[in-house]
N, C-alpha and C positions, 0 to 999 in steps of 0.2 A: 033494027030493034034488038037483034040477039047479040049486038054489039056493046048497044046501051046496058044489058043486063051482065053482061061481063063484067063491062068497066063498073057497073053497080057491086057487083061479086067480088072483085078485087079490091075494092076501093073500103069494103065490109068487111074482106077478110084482114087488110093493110089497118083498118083499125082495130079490128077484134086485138092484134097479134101484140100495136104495142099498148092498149089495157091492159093485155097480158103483161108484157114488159114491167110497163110502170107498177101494177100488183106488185107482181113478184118481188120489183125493185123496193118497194116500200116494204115489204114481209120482212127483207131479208134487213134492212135497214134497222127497221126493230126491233128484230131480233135479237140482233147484234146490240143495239145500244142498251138492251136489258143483260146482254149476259154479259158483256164487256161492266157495266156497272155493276156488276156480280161478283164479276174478278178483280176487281180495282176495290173493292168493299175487305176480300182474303187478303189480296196484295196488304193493302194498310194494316190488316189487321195483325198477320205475319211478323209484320216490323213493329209490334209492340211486343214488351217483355208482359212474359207470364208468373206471375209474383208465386212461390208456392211458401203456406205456413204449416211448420210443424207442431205440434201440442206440448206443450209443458204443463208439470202439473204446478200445485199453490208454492213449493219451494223455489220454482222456476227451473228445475232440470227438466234433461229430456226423460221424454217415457218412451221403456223400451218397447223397443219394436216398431216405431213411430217416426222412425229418422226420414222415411222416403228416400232413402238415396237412392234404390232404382229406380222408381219411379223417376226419378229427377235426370238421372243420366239417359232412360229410355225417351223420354223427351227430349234430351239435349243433343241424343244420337237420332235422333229421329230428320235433323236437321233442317224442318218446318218451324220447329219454336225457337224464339230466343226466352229463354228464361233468365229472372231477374237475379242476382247473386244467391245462386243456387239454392237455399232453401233456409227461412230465418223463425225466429219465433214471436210470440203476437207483439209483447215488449218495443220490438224491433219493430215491426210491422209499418210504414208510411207511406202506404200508396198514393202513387201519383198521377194524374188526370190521364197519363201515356199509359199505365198500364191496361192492358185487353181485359183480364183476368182476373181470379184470386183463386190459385186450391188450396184449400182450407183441408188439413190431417185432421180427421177429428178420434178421439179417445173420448170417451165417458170420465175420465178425471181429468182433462185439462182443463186450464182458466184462461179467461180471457176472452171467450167467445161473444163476448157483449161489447166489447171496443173493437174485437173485429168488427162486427157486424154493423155499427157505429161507423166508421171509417167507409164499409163498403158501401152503404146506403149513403153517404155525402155525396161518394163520386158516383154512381149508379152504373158499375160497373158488376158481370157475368161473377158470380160466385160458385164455385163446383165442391162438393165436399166431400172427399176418402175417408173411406170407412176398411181401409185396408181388408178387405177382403171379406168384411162379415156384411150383414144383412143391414138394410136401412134400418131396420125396427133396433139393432143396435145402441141406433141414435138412444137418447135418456128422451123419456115424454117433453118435459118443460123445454130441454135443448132445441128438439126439432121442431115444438109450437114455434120457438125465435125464428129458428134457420126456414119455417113456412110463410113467416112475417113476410118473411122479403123475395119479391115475386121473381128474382131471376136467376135463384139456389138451384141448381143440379145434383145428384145425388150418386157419385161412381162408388162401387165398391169392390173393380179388379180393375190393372192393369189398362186393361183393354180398353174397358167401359171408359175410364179418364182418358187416357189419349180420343178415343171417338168424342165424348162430348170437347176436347177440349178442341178439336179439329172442327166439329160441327158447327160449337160456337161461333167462333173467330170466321166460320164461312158466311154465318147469316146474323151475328149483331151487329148491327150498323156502327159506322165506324164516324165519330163527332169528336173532332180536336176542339180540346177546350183551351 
């Protein structure tokens, strides 16, 4: 009898051990295919160019202090972006389905912010918008009613701030080849 209850014991413990197994096996399974499908979401997103536009005013020059060129190079040194021919103005401006992005320089006297914002809403693509250093309220009233129109505007106004959203982005907007 105290044999029977052994081989019962052992036979109890020999299953407990691989539920445990299999558990475990499945945990880690899923895990994995969530965070692997996490980093395959950056990977892709990595490999799209990040378009940045600078502000012109109604003459179409540039307005100074508005060039981003560090911004652009602290990206490009950054060596996680590719960025799309370095930095253009809205004129120019032709995003295409591959880009990840748009950061958008914005000025209080620039034009144009209506064919951006046109253009970005077709492809429904991550919009971020520099305000070189000053304060969102910056923005003009009617400008950022438009720029709140469109539900996937971000709003950097250092350095910092833009490289973090533009890193955070590209880790969690899903990535859909059109």
């Amino acid at each position: 009898m105290k044999e029977l209850f052994s081989n019962l014991s052992l036979l109890h413990w020999l299953a407990l051990l691989l539920f445990q197994f299999f558990s475990v096996g499945v945990l880690v399974f899923l895990f994995m295919k969530w965070f692997l499908r996490k980093e395959l979401r950056l990977y892709r997103n990595l490999k799209r160019p990040v378009m940045i536009i600078t502000p012109r005013n109604s003459q179409g020059a540039k307005i100074v202090g508005t060039e981003m060129e560090l911004e652009t190079k602290m990206l490009a040194k950054n060596g996680f972006f590719r960025i799309d021919n370095e930095s253009t103005d809205f004129r120019s401006f032709n995003p295409r389905s591959n880009h990840c992005l748009v950061v958008l320089g914005y000025h209080p006297d620039m034009q144009g912010l209506d064919e951006v914002l046109t253009k970005i809403k077709m492809l429904q693509i991550p919009l971020i918008v520099f305000t070189y250093g000053k304060n969102v309220n910056a923005i003009l009233e009617g400008d950022k009613t438009k720029l709140d129109s469109y539900p996937l505007t971000l709003y950097a106004n250092f350095q910092l701030t833009l490289l973090n959203h533009i890193f955070t982005t590209l880790a969690t907007y899903p990535y859909e080849q059109k």
